[in-house]
Each structure stands twice: as C-alpha cells, then as structure tokens.
C-alpha positions in Angstrom: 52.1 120.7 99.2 54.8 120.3 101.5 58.6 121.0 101.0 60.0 118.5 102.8 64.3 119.2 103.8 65.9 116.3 104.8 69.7 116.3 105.1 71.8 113.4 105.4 75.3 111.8 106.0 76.5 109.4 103.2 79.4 107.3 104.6 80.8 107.1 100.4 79.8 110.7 99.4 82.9 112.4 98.3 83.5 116.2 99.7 83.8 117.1 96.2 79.7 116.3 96.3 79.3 117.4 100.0 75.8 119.9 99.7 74.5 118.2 96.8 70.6 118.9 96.6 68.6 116.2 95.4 64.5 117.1 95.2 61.8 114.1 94.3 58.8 113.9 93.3 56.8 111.1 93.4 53.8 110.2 92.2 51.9 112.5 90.0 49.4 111.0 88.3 48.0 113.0 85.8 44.5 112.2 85.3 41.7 113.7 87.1 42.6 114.4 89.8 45.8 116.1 88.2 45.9 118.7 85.6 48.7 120.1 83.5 48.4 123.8 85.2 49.5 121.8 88.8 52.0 120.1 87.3 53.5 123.7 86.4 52.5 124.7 90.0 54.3 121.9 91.5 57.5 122.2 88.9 57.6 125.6 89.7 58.2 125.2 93.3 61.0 122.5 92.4 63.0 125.5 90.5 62.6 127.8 93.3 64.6 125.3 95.7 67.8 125.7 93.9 68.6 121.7 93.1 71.0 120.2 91.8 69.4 117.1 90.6 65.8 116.2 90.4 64.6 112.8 91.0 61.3 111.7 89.8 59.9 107.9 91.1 57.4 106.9 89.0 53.9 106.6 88.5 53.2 109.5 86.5 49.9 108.6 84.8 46.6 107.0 87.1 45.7 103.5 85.4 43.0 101.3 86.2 43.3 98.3 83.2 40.5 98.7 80.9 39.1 101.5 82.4 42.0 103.7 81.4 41.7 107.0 79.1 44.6 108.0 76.8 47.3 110.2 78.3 49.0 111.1 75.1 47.7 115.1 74.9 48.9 115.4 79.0 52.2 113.4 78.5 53.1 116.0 75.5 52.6 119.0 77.7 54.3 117.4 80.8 57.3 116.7 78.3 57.0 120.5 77.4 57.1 121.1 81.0 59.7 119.0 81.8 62.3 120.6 79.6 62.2 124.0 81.6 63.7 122.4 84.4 65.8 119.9 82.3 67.6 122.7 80.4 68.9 123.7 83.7 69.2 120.6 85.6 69.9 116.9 85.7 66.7 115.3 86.0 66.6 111.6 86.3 63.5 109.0 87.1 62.0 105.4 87.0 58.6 103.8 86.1 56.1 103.1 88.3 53.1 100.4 88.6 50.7 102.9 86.7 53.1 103.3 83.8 53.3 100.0 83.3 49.9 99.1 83.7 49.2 102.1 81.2 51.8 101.9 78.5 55.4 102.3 79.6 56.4 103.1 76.3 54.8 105.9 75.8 55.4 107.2 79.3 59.3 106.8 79.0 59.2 108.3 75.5 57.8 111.6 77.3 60.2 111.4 80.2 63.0 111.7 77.5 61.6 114.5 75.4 62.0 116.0 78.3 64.7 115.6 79.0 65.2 113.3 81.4 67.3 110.6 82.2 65.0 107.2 82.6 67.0 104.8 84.5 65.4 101.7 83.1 68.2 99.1 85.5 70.9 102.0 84.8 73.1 104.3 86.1 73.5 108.2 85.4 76.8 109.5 87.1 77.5 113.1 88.4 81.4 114.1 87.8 83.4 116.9 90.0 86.8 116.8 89.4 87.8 113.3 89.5 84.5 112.6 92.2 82.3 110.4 91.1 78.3 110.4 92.4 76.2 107.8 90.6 72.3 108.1 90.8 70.7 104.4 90.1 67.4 103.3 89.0 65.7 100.2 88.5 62.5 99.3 87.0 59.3 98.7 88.8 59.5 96.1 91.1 55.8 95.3 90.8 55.0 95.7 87.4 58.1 96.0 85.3 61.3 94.0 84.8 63.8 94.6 87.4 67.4 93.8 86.9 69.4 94.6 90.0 72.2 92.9 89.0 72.5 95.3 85.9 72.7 98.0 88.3 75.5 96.5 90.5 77.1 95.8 87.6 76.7 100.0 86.2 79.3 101.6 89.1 82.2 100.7 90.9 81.4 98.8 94.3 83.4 101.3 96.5 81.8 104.6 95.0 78.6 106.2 96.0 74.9 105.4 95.1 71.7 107.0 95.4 68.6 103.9 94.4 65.5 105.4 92.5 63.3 102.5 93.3 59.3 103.1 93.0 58.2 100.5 95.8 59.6 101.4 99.1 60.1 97.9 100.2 62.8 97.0 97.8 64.8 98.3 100.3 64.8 95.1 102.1 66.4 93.6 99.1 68.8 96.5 97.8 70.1 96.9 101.4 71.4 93.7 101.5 74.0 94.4 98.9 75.6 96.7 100.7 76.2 98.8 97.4 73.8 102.1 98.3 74.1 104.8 100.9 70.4 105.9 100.3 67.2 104.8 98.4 64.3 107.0 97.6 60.9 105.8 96.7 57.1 106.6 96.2 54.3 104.2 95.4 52.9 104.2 98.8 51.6 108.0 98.7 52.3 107.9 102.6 48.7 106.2 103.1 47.2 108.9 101.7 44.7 108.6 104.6 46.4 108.4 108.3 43.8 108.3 111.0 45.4 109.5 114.4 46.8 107.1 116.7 46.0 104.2 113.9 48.0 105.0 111.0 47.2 104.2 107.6 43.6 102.0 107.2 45.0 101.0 103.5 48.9 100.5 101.8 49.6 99.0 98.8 51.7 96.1 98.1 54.9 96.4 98.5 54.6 99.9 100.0 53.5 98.4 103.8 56.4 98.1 105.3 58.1 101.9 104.8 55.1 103.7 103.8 56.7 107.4 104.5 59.4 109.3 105.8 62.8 108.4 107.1 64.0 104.8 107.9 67.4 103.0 108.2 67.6 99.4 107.0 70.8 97.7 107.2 73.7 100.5 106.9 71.3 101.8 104.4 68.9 105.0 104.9 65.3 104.6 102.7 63.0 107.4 102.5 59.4 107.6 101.2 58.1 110.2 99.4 54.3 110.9 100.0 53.6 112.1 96.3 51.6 114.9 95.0 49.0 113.1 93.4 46.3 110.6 94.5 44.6 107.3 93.3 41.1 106.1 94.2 39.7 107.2 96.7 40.7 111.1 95.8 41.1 112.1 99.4 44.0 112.8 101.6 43.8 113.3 105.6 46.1 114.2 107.9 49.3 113.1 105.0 49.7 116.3 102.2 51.2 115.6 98.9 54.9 116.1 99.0 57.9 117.2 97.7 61.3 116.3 98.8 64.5 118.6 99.2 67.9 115.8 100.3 71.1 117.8 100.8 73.6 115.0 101.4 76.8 115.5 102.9 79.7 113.6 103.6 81.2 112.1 106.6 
C-alpha cells in the first residue's frame, strides 16, 4: 500500500486549522479478497501517520446482489477495530454503492460502534478557538439518497468545507455550488488495472471522469483515492491500493 501526501491550499481554511492532517481510506471491501488481520494492517499504518481526522469513503463491504454472503461476523470486528483509532481521533465516513447494494443499515450501524461519524447528507464540524472547519458527507450518489441541499443547508456559506462524496464525479455537480474548497472520493479504485500509455481498460459509472489523483474543477480541488481493496477481477497492475495523507493549509 501506498501512503500517499498531498498538501493543499484552501482559499476558506482558517490559520487556526492551517496543518490540519486529514488521511482517507477508501474502499475496503471486506470479503475475500479482504480479511480482518489487513484491515488491522492497514489501520495500523493510519495511526502511525499522526492525523488529525480520518476520512473513510465508502464501500466497505464487496456486494454482488444475490450472490452476496453475510458480513455481520467481519463488520463486528471492523467496529472493534475501528474504535482504536476512534478513541483517539475524529473519524468520519459515507456509504458507498456496495453498502447499499448489501445492507446499509447494518454497515452504518458498524461505522458508529465504532465510532465514527456517518455523514448520511450531514455535517461534523472541527472547532479551534472560535475557527470553524466543517467536514461534509453526502450519501451515495449511485445507490443511496443524496440530499445536497441538506448539506448546503448544515454550514455557513462563507466557512470552509471538505465533501466526502464516494463517486468521484459528483464533483461536477458539488463544484458548481461554489460551497467546498476540496472533495475527496473513492469508488473508482484508480482503474485498478492501468495498462501503460492506455490508461484504465475498465471505470465504473460515475468514477470515469476523475478516476485517481489530483484534479481542479471549477475553483474546487477533487482527489481520488485508489482504495485498498478490490472488486472482480482481484487484480491490480501498475495502480497499488492507497492510502491518503491531506495536510491543508491556508492562504
């Protein structure tokens, strides 16, 4: 896996929240392809980093309809896991396409025993002093029941926003409001496989257009995780599962 620093200038951060670390993950699927002792692995490297914040962005389970096997056992020990890093840390996230395809319910209900902060069209806000950071989330875009006008309605227009929003191309839509300085997404796993001097073969739906790394759309920056897990076919070339280290600054 690959720890991936990016740091960034946010027109709206206040200085009170200049060097604020935000890690994601994205992307886990637990299944078979994922077991419980790498999802230790994995949170394990998120503690050594020293965040402030972590941001998780969905899909945390691998569905397939009907062919789907119970997660309930894994989901338990992820919640277990969960709260090492949530006792010492804010950790926020939103659903993905899996978790709804699986059972959202029971995947948000293991997010919060572990304590963390599922921003189902809400808002969780960081105070310093009389600074105000808010970290936004809105359901999946594919799968779920988005409500961006919940979200707009969550934080003050002139304040600063981080978007947790599973499919990358939302950006064309929540860069039009003019409301965030940064979103950060998954879904797309980067391609998964990227064959040299062609790119990606296969992206998924609304993952096509910013399928990994860095981009600016409007006055807004959009990043794409790569993820740490995998869906079918269970191969990755030449784009490694990833984890993502932000330290934001301000102008």
């Amino acid at each position: 896996m690959e720890v991936k620093h990016v740091r960034l200038k946010l027109p709206r951060l206040p200085e009170d929240f200049s060097g604020l670390r935000i890690a994601q993950l994205s992307d886990i699927h637990i299944g078979p392809w994922m077991m419980l002792d790498r999802v230790q692995e994995i949170l394990e490297v998120v503690i050594a980093q020293s965040p402030d914040v972590l941001a998780l962005t969905g899909d945390f389970v691998l569905a397939y309809g009907r062919m789907t096997r119970s997660y309930m056992d894994e989901l338990n020990q992820m919640a277990q896991l969960l709260r090492r890093v949530s006792d010492d840390l804010p950790v926020v996230a939103v659903l993905g396409n899996h978790d709804h395809l699986y059972n959202p319910g029971q995947v948000r209900a293991a997010l919060e025993r572990g304590g963390a902060h599922v921003l189902m069209n809400s808002v969780y806000t960081l105070a310093r002093g009389t600074a105000r950071f808010h970290l936004a989330g809105i359901d999946d875009f594919y799968r779920g029941n988005p409500d961006l006008n919940a979200v707009l309605a969550a934080f003050p227009p002139d304040e600063c926003a981080v978007l947790l929003a599973h499919e990358p191309d939302f950006a064309d839509i929540s860069a039009e409001t003019g409301r965030f300085d940064l979103q950060i997404s998954g879904h797309s796993h980067g391609g998964q496989v990227v064959l040299p001097f062609i790119g990606p073969p296969i992206l998924p739906k609304w993952g096509e257009k910013y399928f990994s790394g860095l981009y600016q759309v409007g006055k807004m920056f959009q990043y794409t995780n790569r993820g740490v897990g995998m869906t079918f076919p269970a191969v990755r070339f030449n784009c490694r599962p990833e984890m993502t280290v932000f330290t934001l600054e301000s102008v």
